[in-house]
C-alpha positions in Angstrom: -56.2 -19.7 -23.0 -58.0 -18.6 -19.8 -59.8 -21.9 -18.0 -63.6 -22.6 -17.7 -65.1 -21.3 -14.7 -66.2 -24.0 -12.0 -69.4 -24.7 -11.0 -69.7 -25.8 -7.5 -72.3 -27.7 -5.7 -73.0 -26.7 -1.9 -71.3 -29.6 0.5 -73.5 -30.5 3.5 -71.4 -27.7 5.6 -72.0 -24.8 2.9 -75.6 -25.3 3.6 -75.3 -25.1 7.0 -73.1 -22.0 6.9 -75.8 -20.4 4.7 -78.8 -21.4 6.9 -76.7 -19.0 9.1 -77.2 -15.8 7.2 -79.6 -14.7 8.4 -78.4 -14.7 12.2 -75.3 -12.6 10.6 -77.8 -9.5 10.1 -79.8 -10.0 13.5 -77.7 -11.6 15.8 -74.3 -11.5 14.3 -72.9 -11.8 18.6 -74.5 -15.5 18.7 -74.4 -16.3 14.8 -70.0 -15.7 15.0 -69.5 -18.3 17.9 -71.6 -20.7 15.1 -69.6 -19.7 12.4 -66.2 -20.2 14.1 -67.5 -23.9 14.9 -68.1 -24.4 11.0 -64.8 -22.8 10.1 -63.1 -25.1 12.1 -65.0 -27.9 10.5 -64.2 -26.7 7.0 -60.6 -26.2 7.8 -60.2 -29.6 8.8 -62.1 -31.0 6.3 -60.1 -29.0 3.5 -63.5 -27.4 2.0 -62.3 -24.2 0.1 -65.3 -23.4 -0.2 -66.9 -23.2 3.1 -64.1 -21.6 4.3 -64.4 -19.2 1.8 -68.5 -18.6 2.9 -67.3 -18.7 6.8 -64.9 -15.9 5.9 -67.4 -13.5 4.5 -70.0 -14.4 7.0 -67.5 -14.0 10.1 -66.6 -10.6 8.1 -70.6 -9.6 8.0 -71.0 -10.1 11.7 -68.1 -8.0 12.3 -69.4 -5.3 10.1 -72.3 -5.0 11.8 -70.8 -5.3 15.1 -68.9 -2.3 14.6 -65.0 -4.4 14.7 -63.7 -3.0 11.3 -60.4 -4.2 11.2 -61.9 -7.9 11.4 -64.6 -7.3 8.7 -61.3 -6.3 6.5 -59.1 -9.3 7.6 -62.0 -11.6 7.5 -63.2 -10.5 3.9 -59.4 -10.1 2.6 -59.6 -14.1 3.5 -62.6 -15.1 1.6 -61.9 -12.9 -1.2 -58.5 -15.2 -2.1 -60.1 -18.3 -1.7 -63.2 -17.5 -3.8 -60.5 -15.8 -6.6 -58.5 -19.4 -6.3 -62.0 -21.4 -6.7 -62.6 -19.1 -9.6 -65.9 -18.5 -8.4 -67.5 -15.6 -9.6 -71.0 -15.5 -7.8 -68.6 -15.8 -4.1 -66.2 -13.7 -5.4 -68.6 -10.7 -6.1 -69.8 -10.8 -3.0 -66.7 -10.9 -1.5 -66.0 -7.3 -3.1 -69.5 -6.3 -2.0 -68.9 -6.9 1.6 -65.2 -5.0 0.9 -67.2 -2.1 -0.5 -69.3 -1.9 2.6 -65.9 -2.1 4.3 -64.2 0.9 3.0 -67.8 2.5 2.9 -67.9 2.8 6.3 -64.4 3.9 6.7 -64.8 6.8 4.3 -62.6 5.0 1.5 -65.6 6.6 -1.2 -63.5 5.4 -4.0 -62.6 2.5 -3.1 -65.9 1.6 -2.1 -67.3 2.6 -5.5 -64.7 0.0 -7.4 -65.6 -2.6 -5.1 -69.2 -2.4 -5.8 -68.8 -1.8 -9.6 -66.4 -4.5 -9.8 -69.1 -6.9 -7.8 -72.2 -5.6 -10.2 -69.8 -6.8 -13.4 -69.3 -10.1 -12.2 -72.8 -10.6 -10.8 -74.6 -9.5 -14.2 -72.2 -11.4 -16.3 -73.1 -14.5 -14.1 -76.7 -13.7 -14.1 -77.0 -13.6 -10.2 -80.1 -11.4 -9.4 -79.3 -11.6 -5.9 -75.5 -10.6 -6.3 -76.8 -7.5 -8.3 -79.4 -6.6 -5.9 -76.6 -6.3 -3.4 -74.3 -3.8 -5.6 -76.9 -2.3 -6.7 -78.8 -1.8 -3.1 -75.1 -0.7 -1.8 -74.4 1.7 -4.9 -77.7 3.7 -4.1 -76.4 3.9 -0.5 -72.8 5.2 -1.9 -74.5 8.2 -3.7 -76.6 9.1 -0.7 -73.6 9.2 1.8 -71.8 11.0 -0.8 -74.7 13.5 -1.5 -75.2 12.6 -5.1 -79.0 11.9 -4.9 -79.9 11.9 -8.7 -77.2 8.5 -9.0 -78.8 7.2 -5.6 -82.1 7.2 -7.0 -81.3 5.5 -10.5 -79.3 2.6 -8.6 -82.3 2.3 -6.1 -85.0 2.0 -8.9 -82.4 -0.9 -10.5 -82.5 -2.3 -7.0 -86.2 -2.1 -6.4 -87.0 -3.9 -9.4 -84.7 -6.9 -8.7 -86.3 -6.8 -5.5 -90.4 -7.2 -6.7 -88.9 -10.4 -8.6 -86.8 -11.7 -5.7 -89.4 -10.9 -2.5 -86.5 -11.3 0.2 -87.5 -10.1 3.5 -83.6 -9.1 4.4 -83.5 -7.4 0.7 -87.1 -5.1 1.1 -85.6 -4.2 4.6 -82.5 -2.9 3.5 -84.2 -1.4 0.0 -86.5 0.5 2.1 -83.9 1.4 4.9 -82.2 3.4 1.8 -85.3 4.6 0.6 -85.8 6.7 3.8 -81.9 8.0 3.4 -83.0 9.4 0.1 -86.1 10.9 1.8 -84.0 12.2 4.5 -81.1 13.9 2.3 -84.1 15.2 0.2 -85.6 17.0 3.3 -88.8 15.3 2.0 -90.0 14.3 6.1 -94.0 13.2 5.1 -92.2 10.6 3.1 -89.7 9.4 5.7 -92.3 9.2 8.1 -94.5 7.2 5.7 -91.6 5.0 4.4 -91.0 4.2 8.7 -94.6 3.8 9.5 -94.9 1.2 6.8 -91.5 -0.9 6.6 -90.1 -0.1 10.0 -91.5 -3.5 11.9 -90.0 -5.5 9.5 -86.8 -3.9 9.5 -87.0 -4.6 13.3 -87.5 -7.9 12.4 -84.9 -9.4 10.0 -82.3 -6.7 9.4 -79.4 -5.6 12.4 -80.2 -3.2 14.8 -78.5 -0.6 12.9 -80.7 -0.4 10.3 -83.9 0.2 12.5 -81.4 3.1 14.6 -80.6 4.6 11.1 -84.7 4.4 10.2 -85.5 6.3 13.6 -82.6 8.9 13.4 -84.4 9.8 9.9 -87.6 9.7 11.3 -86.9 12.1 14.6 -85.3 14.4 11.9 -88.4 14.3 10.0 -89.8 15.0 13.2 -88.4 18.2 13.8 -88.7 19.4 10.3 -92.3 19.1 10.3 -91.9 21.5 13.8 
């Protein structure tokens, strides 16, 4: 007989590891000095759990600081202690981040299981915010791959989890892999109108990648328009 999964209530230092997200996106540099502190913290205080949510926040800042062997190690960390906690909602997103991982290492497949195993565990938990994620990172699989007609079906999954959910971070990255789509479509009036639209927030709450992908598409669009 298989046991229960356990429901956890955030500790005082999972809170203040979360109210960190947001730096992880925009200012991962800062944000990872923060996160070490907390990690510390947890590790002293024997909370799984935070350390399990330092983990795949240190991992996020290292993603989009470029230091991919860290984002692995990082992740690789979080993902056995969420797994031990049997916690599904941390665990998925602990194979999201993975996914994004060997996404940007060219690991297509592996990405694709990472994010197919995150979406099963996040629908089965009913965690709109977990599916958003696989879903959001799914679409952006089938672009980088060139399969546009799967890109679009994830993205209009994604879109409508994303008029329920109204995240800032979320409609930044939605619409950053809108104008992908626009851009492998050669479609540059919609890139352009996508940018002119969504491209201050972007600037605003997601990482500077994001807004340099954006601009790449939009000189593109640029030039195809002559």
């Amino acid at each position: 007989m298989t046991q229960p999964d356990v429901k956890f209530r955030p500790s005082a230092l999972e809170r203040e590891l979360q109210a960190l997200e947001a730096g992880m996106y925009n200012t991962p540099e800062v944000t990872r000095a923060q996160l070490r502190a907390l990690l510390t913290r947890a590790q002293d205080g024997c909370d799984l759990r935070a350390q399990a949510t330092a983990h795949l926040l240190l991992g996020g800042c290292a993603l989009y600081t470029g230091q991919l062997p860290e984002v692995k190690r990082e992740l690789d960390l979080a993902l056995d202690l969420a797994r031990a906690l049997r916690d599904h909602p941390l665990t998925a997103r602990c194979l999201n981040g993975l996914g994004l991982y060997h996404d940007r290492v060219a690991e297509y497949d592996r990405a694709l299981q990472a994010f197919l195993d995150s979406l099963k565990l996040t629908q089965s938990a009913g965690d709109d915010v977990g599916s958003f994620r696989a879903l959001n990172n799914l679409s952006a699989l089938y672009t980088t791959t060139g399969q546009l007609t799967q890109a679009q079906t994830f993205h209009a999954c994604a879109q409508q989890l994303t008029q329920v959910l109204r995240d800032p971070i979320m409609l930044a990255s939605l619409i950053t892999h809108q104008i992908l789509i626009a851009d492998r479509q050669e479609d540059p009036q919609a890139v352009l109108d996508l940018a002119c639209q969504h491209l201050p927030l972007i600037r605003e709450v997601g990482p500077p990648r994001w807004a340099g992908t954006v601009q790449e598409c939009v000189s593109r669009a640029r030039l195809r328009q002559g």
